[in-house]
C-alpha positions in Angstrom: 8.1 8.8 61.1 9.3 8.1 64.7 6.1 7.9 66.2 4.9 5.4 63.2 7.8 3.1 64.0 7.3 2.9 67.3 4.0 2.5 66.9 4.8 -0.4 64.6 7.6 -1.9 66.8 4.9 -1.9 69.8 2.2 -4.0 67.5 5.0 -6.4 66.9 6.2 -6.8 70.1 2.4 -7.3 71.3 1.9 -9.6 68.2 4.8 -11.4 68.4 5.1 -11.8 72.3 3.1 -14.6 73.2 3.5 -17.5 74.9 4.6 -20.8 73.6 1.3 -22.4 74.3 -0.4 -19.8 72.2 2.0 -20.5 69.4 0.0 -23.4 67.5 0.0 -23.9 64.0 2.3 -20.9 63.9 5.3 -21.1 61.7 8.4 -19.2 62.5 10.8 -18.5 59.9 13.8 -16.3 59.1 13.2 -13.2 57.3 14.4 -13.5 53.8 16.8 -10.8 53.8 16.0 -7.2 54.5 12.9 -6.3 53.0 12.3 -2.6 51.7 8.8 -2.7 51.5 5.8 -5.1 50.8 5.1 -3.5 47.7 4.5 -6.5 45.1 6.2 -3.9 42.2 8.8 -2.6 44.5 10.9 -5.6 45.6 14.1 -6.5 45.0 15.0 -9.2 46.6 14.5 -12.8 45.8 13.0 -13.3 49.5 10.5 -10.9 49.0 8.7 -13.2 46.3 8.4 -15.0 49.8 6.4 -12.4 51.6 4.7 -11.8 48.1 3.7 -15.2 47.8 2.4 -15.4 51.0 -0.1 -12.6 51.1 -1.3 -11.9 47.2 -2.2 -14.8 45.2 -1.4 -14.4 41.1 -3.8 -16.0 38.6 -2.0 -19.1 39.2 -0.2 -20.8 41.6 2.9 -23.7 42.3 2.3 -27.2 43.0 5.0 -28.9 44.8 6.8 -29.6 41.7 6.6 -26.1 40.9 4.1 -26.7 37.6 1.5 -24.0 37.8 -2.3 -25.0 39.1 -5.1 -22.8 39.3 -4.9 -19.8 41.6 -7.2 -16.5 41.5 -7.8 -18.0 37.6 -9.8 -21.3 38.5 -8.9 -22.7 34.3 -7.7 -20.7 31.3 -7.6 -21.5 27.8 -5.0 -20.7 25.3 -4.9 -19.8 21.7 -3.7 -22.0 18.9 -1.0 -19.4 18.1 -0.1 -19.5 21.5 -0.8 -15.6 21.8 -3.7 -15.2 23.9 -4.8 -16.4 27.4 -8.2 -16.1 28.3 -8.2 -16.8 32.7 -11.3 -16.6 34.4 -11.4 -15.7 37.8 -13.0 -17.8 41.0 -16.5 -16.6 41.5 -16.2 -15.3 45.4 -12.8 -14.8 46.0 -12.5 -11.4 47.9 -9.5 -9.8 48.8 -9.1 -9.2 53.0 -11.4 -6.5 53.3 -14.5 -8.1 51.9 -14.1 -6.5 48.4 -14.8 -9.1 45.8 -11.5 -9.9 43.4 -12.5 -9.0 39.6 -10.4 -8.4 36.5 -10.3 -4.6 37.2 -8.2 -5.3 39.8 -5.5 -7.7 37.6 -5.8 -4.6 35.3 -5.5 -2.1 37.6 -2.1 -4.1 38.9 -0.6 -4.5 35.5 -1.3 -1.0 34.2 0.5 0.2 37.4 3.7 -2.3 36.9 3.9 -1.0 33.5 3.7 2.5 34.1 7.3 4.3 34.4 6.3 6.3 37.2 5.7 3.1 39.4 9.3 2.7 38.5 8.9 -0.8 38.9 12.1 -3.5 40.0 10.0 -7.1 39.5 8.9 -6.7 35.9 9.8 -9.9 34.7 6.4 -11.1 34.5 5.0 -8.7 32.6 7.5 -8.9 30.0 5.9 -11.3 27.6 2.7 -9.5 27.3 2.1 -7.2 23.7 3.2 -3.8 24.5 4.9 -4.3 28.0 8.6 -3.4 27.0 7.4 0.0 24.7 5.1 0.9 28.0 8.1 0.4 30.6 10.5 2.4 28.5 7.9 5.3 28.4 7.0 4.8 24.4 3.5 3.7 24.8 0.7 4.5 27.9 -0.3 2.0 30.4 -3.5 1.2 28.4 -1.5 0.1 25.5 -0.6 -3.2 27.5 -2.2 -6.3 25.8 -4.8 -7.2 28.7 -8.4 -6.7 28.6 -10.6 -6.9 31.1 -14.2 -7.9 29.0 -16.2 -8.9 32.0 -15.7 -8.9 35.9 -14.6 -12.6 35.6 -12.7 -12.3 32.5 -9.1 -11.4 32.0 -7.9 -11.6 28.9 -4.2 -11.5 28.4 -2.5 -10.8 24.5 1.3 -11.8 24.7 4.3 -10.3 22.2 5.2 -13.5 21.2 4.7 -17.1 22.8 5.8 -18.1 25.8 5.9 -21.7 27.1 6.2 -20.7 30.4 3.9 -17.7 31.1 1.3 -19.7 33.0 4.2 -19.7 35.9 5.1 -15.9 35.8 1.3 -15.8 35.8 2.1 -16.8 39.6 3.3 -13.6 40.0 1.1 -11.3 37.8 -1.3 -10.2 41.3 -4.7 -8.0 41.8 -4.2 -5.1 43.5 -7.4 -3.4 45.0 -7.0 0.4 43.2 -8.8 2.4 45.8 -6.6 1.1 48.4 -3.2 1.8 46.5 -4.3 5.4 45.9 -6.1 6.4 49.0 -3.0 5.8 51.1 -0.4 5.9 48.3 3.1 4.4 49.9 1.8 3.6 53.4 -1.0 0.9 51.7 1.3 -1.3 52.5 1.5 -0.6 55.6 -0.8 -3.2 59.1 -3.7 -1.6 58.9 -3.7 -0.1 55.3 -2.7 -3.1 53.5 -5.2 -5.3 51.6 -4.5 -8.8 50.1 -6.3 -11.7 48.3 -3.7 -14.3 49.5 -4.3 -16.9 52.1 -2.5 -14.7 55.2 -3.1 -11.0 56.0 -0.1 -8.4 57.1 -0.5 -8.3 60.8 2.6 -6.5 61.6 5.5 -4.9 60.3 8.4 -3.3 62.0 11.2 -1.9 58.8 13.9 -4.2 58.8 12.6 -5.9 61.4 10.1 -8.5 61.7 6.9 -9.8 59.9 4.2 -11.3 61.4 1.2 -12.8 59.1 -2.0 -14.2 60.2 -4.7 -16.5 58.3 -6.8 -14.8 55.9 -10.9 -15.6 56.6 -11.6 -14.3 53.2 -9.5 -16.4 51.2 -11.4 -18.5 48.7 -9.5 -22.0 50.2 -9.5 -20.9 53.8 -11.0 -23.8 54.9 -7.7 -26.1 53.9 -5.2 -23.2 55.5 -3.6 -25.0 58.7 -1.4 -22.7 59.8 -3.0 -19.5 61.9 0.1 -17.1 61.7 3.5 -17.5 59.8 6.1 -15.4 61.8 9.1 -14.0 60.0 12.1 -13.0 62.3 14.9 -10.7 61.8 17.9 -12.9 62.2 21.4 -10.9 61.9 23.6 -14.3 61.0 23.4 -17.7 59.8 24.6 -19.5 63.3 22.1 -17.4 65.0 19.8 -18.7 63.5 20.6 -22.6 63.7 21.3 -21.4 67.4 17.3 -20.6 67.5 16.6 -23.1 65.2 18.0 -25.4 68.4 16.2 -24.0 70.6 12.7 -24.1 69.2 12.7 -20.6 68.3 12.7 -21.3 64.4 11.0 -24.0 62.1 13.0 -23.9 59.5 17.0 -22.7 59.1 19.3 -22.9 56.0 22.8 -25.2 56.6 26.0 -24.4 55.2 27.4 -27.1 52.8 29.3 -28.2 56.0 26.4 -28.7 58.3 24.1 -30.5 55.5 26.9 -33.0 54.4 28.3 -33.9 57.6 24.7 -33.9 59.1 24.8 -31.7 62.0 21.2 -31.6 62.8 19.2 -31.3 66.1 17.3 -35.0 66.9 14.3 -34.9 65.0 15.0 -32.6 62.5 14.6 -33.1 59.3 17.4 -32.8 56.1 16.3 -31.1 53.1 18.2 -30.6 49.6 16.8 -29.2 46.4 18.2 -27.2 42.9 17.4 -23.5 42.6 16.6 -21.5 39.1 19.8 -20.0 40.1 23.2 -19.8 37.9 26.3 -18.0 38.8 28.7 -17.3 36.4 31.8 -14.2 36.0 30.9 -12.1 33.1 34.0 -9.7 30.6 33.8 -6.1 30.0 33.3 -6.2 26.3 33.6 -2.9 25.5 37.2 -2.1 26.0 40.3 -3.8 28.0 42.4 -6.7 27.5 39.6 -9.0 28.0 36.7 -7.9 25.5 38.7 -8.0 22.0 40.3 -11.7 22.6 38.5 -14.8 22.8 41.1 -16.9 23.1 42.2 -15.3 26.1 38.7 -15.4 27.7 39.1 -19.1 27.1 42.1 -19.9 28.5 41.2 -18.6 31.9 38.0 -20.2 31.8 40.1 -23.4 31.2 41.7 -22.8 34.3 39.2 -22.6 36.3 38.8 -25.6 38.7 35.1 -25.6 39.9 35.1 -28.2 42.7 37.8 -26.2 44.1 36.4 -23.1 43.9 33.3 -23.8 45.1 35.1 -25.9 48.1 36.7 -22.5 49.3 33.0 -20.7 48.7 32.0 -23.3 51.0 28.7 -24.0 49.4 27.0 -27.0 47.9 26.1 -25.6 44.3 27.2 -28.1 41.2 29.5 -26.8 39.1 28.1 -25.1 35.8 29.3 -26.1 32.4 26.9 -24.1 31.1 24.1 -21.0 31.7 21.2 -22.8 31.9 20.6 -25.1 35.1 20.2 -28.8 34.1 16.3 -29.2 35.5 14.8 -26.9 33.4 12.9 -28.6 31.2 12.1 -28.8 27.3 16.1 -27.8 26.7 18.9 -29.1 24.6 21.5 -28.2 27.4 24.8 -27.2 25.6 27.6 -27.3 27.4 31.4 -26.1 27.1 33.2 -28.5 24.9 35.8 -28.7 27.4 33.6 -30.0 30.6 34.7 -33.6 30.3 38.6 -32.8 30.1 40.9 -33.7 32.9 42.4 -30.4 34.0 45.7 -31.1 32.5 44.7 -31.2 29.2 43.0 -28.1 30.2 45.6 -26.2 31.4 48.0 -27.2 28.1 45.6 -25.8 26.0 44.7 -23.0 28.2 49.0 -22.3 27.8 48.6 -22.7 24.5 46.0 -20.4 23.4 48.0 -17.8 26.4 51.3 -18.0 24.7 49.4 -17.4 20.7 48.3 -14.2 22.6 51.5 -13.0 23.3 51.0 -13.1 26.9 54.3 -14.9 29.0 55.6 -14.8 32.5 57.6 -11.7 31.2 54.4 -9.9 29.6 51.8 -11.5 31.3 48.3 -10.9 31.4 46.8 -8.3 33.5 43.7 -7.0 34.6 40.8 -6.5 37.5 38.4 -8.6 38.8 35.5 -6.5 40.5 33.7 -8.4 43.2 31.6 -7.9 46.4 33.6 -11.2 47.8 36.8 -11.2 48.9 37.2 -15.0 49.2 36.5 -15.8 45.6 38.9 -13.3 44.2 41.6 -14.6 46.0 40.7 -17.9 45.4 40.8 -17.0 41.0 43.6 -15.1 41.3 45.9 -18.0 42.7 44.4 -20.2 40.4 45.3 -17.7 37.1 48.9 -17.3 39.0 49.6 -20.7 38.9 48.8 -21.7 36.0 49.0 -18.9 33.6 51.0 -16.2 35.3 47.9 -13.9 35.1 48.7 -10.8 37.5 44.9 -10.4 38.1 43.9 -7.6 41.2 41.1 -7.5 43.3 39.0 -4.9 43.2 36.8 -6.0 46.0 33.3 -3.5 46.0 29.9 -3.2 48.2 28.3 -2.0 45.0 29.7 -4.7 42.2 26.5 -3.5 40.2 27.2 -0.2 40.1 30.7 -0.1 39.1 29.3 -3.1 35.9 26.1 -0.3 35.1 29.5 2.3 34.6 31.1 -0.2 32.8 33.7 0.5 35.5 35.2 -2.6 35.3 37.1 -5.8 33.6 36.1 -9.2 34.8 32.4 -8.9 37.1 30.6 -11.8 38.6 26.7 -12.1 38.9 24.0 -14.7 40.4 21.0 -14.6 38.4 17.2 -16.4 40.1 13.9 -17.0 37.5 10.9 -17.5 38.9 9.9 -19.9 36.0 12.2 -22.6 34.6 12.1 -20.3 31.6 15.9 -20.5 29.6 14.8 -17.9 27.6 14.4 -15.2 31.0 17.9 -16.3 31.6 19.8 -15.6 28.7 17.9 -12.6 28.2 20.7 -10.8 30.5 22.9 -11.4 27.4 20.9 -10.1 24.5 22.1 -6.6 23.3 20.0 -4.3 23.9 18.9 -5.0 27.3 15.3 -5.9 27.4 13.7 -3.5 30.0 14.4 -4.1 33.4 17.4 -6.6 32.2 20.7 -5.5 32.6 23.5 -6.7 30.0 25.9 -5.3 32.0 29.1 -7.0 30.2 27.4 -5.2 26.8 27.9 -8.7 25.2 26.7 -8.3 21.3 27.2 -11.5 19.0 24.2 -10.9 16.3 23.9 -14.8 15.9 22.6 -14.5 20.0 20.5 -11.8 19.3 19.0 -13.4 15.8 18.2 -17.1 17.2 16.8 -15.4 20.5 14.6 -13.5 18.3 13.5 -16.5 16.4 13.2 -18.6 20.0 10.4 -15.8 20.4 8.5 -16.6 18.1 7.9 -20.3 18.3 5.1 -21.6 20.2 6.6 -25.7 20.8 8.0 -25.7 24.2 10.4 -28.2 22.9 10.9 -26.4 19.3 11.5 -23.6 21.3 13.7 -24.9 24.0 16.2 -26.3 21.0 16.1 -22.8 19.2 17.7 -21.0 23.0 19.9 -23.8 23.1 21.9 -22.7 19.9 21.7 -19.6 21.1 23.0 -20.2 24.1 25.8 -22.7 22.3 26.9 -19.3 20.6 27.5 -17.6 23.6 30.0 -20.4 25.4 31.8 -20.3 21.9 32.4 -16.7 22.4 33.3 -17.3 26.0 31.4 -14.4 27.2 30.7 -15.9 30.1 32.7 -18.2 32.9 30.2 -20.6 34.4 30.7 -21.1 37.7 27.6 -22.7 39.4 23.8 -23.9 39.8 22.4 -23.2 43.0 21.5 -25.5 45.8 20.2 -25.0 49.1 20.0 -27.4 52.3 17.5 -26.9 55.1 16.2 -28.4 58.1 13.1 -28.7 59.0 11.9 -28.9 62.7 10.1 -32.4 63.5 6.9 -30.9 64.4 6.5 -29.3 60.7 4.7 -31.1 57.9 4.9 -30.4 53.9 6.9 -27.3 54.4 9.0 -27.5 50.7 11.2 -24.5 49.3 10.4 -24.4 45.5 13.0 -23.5 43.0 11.1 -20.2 42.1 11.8 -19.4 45.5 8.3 -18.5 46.0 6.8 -19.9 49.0 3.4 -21.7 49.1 2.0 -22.7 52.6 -1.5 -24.3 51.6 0.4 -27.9 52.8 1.8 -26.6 55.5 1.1 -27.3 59.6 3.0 -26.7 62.7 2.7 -29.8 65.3 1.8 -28.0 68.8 
C-alpha cells in the first residue's frame, strides 16, 4: 500500500509539476473536500458529485439553469402515466478505453447500486425506479430493478411511481463498464485502472491529496471540450486558498459572507452569487425527552429564534428559512411558518405564553441538550433561549452529531440536507416514518397525515398537482414544529479574469463543456 502511494504521489507530482507556460486551458480548482474514493456508488460527499460529474456522464446532463439536456441519452420519451422512460443512447459514444457505451453498461451500474453488497451511500437516484427500495433493503435481487435493457441502444427505465423530476437524477444514474469494475475490483478506480465515458479521464490521484484530470479523446462532444486538464488541489483552509487564489495558483475560490459583501476581490476577478438545493434546519428527538411530547414547547423556541442574528454569528450569507423547502424550486406551493412575518416581539410574547401554559418558569425552567458538531451556533441558541425564555439549554458539542442522532442519543440535533434535483419530495423524504432506504429520519418524526399525503404526492404524475400535494404535507410538518428552520444555502465565489462560463449549479454538480482558461 506504501509503495502504491508513492507511486501515486510521484505521477502527481510529475503531472501536476509543470510550468506555467504549459498550464493552458487548464483549470485549477480546490478539491471539494476530502474525497474517499472515485467510486460513483461510494461517495459521500456533496463535492464528490463534482469529481463524478466531471469524469462519467449520466443519461442526461445540466444546462446552465440546471434543466436536464441530453447526455449519454441523445432524447427519451415518457409514458402517459408517467411510469416509463424509454432513453436511447448516442450511437458512438465509447467510454475512455475505446469500448463503445451500450445499455449493458447503465444496467450493469444500476444492478450494482442496488445490490446490498455494493453497500451503496449515493442511492438517491435510483430510488424512484420499481423495485429499488425492496432491492436496497435485501428483499428482492438486483434483477428485480425496473430497467431493461431491450437492445444495445435502448434503456428502458419502469419507475415506482411518477416522478417529475427523474430526468435530473437521471444526471446521475452513470454506465459503468462491468469487466473493468470486476477485473480490478476496488483499485478500478484507481490512474491507470479507471475507465469513464465523461468528457475528462483520471490522470492522477494521490488519497486525500490531489486530482488531476485531463480531456477525454473518446468523448462523443470532444470536439467542443476547451479545457485540456482540470486540476483539483488539496487546500487545508479557506484563506489559503484565496491566498492562492491571489497568486494565480487557483481559478476559482469560495468567499466568506464577509469577503463577498464587502467585495474584497483581486483586480479582475470576478463576483459570483447563486442559491443551493440546500436547507438547514435543527431537528427534536421525538421519541422521548422534554422536547418530543410537547408542541407547544417546540414552538416557542422556534419563536425565539432570531435568524438574521444567527446566521450573522455563523458568518454566512444563507437567507433565513421559514420553511423546508428552498424558495427556487419550482412547481411548489411554498408553505411557510405562520409566524415568519411577525416582528420578534410579538414573537417572543407568544413564545412566553405558550412557555408559561407548559409549566415551565424561571424557577422550573426548561432544560435539555443541544447536540452539535459547532460550537459557535450552540452558544449562539443557547443565549438566545436564556434571554428570552430562561431555557437552561447545554451544549453537547460532538465530531460525530450523526452518530449520536442514528442512537437516538440526543434531544435537539441540527442537519444540512443538498438534492441534486429541485425535487421537494427528496427533501421531505428525511421526515417520512419509515425512512426510505438510504434516508435517515433521524428525529423518528411520525405524523400519519405526513406520511399519507407524501404517499398520495407519489402517485401523481402533474408536476404542479404534485408540487401542491408535498406542499400540504409539508404545511403539516411546520404545524407540528418538528423542525426549526434555520436556512437556504448560498455560496459566493470568485472567479479569476482569465476564466470564461465557469458557473456552480445548485445540484452542485459541475459541468465544464462552457468552460476555458485564458493562457
Amino acid at each position: 500500500m506504501n509503495f502504491r502511494i508513492l507511486a501515486a504521489t510521484l505521477a502527481t507530482a510529475v503531472a501536476f509539476g509543470g510550468t506555467a507556460s504549459a498550464a493552458e486551458h487548464v483549470l485549477r480548482l480546490r478539491l471539494p473536500g476530502v474525497s474517499e474514493t472515485l467510486d460513483p456508488h461510494l461517495r459521500r460527499g456533496v463535492g464528490d458529485r463534482v469529481l463524478d460529474t466531471i469524469m462519467l456522464e449520466g443519461l442526461t446532463r445540466e444546462d446552465a439553469t440546471g434543466a436536464p439536456v441530453p447526455g449519454a441519452a441523445f432524447s427519451w420519451e415518457i409514458s402517459s402515466d408517467g411510469l416509463r422512460y424509454t432513453f436511447h443512447l448516442r450511437q458512438g459514444a465509447k467510454f475512455s478505453d475505446g469500448h463503445p457505451v451500450t445499455s449493458a453498461d447503465f444496467l450493469y451500474a444500476f444492478r450494482r447500486l442496488v445490490d446490498p453488497k455494493t453497500a451503496a451511500s449515493g442511492t438517491e437516484p435510483i430510488i424512484p425506479v420499481l423495485n429499488a427500495r425492496d432491492c436496497l433493503a435485501g428483499k428482492r435481487a438486483p434483477d428485480a430493478l425496473g430497467v431493461a435493457a431491450p437492445d444495445p441502444m435502448t434503456l428502458i427505465i419502469t419507475l415506482e411511481h411518477p416522478d417529475a423530476f427523474f430526468t435530473v437524477w437521471a444526471a446521475q444514474l452513470v454506465p459503468l463498464e462491468q469487466e473493468v469494475v470486476e477485473r480490478w475490483g476496488r483499485e478500478w478506480v484507481q490512474p491507470g485502472h479507471m475507465v469513464s465515458n465523461g468528457p475528462f479521464v483520471l490522470a492522477a490521484y494521490v488519497p486525500h491529496g490531489d486530482i488531476k484530470f485531463t480531456r477525454n479523446p473518446d468523448y462523443w462532444n470532444a470536439a467542443k471540450i476547451r479545457l485540456n486538464d482540470v486540476d483539483f488541489v488539496a487546500v487545508d483552509s479557506g484563506r489559503t486558498a484565496q491566498r492562492m487564489f491571489e497568486a494565480g495558483e487557483l481559478d476559482v475560490v469560495s468567499l466568506s459572507s464577509e469577503d463577498a459583501q464587502e467585495g474584497k476581490l483581486m483586480p479582475g476577478a470576478k463576483l459570483h452569487m447563486a442559491p443551493m438545493n440546500r436547507t438547514s434546519y435543527l431537528f427534536f428527538n421525538m421519541r422521548q425527552g422534554p422536547l418530543a411530547g410537547s408542541q407547544p414547547v417546540r414552538r416557542a423556541l422556534a419563536l425565539t429564534v432570531d435568524l438574521p442574528v444567527l446566521l450573522k454569528v455563523e458568518q454566512v450569507l444563507d437567507d433565513p428559512a421559514f420553511a423546508v423547502i428552498p424558495p427556487q424550486y419550482p412547481d411548489y406551493s411554498h408553505p411557510r411558518e405562520d409566524f415568519a412575518d411577525w416582528p420578534m416581539a410579538k414573537r417572543i410574547a407568544e413564545a412566553r405564553k405558550l412557555y408559561a401554559q407548559a409549566g415551565y418558569s424561571d424557577s422550573h425552567p426548561l432544560e435539555f441538550k443541544f447536540t452539535y458538531y459547532d460550537g459557535k451556533t450552540c452558544a449562539a441558541l443557547q443565549e438566545i433561549w436564556r434571554a428570552s425564555l430562561g431555557v437552561k439549554m447545554t451544549c453537547d458539542v460532538v465530531q460525530d452529531d450523526n452518530g449520536r442522532y442514528q442512537l437516538g442519543q440526543f434531544e435537539l440535533g441540527g442537519k444540512g440536507e443538498n438534492s441534486a434535483a429541485p425535487d421537494a419530495r427528496d427533501l421531505l423524504d428525511n421526515l417520512r416514518y419509515p425512512a426510505p432506504s438510504s434516508i435517515e429520519n433521524e428525529g423518528a418524526y411520525n405524523n400519519p397525515k405526513f406520511n399519507e399525503l407524501m404517499d398520495q404526492a407519489d402517485q401523481i404524475a402533474d408536476p404542479k398537482a404534485r408540487g401542491a400535494k408535498l406542499g400540504e404535507a409539508e404545511a403539516v410538518v411546520l404545524a407540528d414544529q418538528a423542525v426549526i428552520p434555520i436556512s437556504f444555502t448560498k455560496v459566493a465565489y470568485a472567479t479569476s479574469a482569465k476564466v470564461g462560463g465557469y458557473q456552480q449549479l445548485p445540484s452542485r454538480s459541475l459541468f465544464l463543456d462552457d468552460v476555458d482558461v485564458a493562457p
